[in-house]
C-alpha positions as semicolon CSV with decimal commas, in nm:
position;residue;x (nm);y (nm);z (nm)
1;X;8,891;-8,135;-0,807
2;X;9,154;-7,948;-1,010
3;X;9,014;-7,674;-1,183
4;X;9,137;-7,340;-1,396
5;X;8,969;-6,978;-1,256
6;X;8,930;-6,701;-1,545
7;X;8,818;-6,369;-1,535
8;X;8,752;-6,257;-1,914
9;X;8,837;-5,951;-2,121
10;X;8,489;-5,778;-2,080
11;X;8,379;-5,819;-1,706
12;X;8,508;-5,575;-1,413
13;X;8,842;-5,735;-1,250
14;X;8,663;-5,927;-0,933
15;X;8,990;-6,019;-0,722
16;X;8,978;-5,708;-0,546
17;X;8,674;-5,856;-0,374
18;X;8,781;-6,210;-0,340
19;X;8,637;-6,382;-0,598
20;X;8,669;-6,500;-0,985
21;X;8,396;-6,511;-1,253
22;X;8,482;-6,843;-1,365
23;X;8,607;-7,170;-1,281
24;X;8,619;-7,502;-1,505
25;X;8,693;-7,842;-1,340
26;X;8,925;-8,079;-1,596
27;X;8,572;-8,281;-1,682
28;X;8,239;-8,135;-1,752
29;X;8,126;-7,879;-1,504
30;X;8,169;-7,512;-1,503
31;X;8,053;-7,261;-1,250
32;X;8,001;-6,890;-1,307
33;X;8,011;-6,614;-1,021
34;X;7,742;-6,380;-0,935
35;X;7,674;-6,121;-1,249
36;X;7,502;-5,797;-1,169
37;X;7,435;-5,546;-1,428
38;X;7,750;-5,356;-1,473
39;X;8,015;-5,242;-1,705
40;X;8,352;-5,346;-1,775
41;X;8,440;-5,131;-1,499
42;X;8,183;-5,210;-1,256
43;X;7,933;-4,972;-1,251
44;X;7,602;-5,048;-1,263
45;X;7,433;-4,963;-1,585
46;X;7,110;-4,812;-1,452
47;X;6,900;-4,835;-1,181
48;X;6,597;-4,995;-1,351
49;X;6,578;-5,354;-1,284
50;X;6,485;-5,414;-1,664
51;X;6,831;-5,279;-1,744
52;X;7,022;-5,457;-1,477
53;X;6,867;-5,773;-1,562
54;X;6,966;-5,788;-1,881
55;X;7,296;-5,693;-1,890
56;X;7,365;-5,904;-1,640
57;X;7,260;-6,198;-1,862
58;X;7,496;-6,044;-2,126
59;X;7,767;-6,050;-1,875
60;X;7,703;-6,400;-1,807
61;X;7,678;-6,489;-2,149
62;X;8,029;-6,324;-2,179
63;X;8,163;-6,555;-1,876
64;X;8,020;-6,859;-2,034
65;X;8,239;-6,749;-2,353
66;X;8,513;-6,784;-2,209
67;X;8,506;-7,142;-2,077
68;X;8,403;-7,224;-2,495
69;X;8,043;-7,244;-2,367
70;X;7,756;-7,072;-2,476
71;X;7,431;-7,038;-2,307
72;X;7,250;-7,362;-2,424
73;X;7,557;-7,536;-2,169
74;X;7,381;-7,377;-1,862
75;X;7,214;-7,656;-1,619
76;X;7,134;-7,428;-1,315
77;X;7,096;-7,045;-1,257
78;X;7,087;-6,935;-0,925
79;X;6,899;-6,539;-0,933
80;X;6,882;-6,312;-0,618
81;X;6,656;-6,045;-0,675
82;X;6,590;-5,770;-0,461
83;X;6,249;-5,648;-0,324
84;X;6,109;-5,968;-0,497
85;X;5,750;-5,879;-0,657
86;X;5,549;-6,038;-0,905
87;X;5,648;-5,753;-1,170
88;X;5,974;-5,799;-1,157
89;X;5,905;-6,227;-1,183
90;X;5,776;-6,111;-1,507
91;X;6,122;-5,914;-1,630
92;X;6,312;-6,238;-1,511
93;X;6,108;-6,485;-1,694
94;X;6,085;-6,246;-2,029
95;X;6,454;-6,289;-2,012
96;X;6,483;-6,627;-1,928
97;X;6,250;-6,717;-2,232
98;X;6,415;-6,489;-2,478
99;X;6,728;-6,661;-2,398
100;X;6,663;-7,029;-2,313
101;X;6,275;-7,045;-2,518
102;X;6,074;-7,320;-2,404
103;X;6,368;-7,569;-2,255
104;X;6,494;-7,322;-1,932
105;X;6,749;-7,462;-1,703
106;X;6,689;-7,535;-1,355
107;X;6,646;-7,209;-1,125
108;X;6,635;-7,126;-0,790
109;X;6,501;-6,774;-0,730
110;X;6,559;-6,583;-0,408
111;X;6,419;-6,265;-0,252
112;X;6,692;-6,092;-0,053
113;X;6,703;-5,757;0,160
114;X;7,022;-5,597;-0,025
115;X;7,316;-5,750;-0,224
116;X;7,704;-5,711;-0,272
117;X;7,673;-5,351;-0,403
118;X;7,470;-5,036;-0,331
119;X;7,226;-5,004;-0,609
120;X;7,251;-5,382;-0,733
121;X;6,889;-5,491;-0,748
122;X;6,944;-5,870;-0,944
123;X;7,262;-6,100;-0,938
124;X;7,282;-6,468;-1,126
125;X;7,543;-6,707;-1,107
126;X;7,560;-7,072;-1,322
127;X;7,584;-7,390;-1,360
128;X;7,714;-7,503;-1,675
129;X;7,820;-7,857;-1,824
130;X;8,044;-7,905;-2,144
């Protein structure tokens, strides 16, 4: 499927890991690598999960931008969440309904050990359709 890979003003260059925030096939899909709650230069932004959560929905937010998409376009999240508790369930869904309100896409949620980075402690990618 021939496709177009972007990494946007405003997210941490990614290729020196092997990756690219986002690629758009010719037709409707759009898919948006893990974001963690960093700066432009990839540092994390604090170690509170709060914190990382939400700027890591601004980041993707910013990814969706620049495919022309916004986040009403998103049809999947995938969220990796370390030390998975019912506390911080309550940060991700706060989020989730501040952004997506009563119609949330569809999510698959998963507890892990550790992720890509020391420190990270929540990572989503997307799904999105034009």
């Amino acid at each position: 499927m021939p496709h177009t890979l972007t990494n946007p003003d405003g997210l941490p260059d990614p290729t020196g890991y092997g990756y690219s925030h986002v690629a758009a096939t010719t037709g409707e899909l759009v898919f948006v690598a893990g974001q963690y709650g960093c700066d432009t230069d990839g540092r994390l932004v604090s170690d509170d999960f709060a914190a990382q959560v939400a700027r890591a929905y601004d980041n993707l937010g910013v990814a969706l931008r620049a495919a022309g998409l916004d986040y009403r376009h998103v049809a999947r999240l995938g969220t990796y969440v370390v030390d998975h508790d019912p506390d911080r369930l309550a940060v991700l869904r706060d989020h989730v309904v501040r952004i997506w309100g009563d119609r949330p896409p569809a999510q698959t949620l998963i507890g892990v050990a550790a992720l890509a980075l020391p420190g990270m402690l929540f990572e989503v990618d997307a799904v999105a359709a034009r």
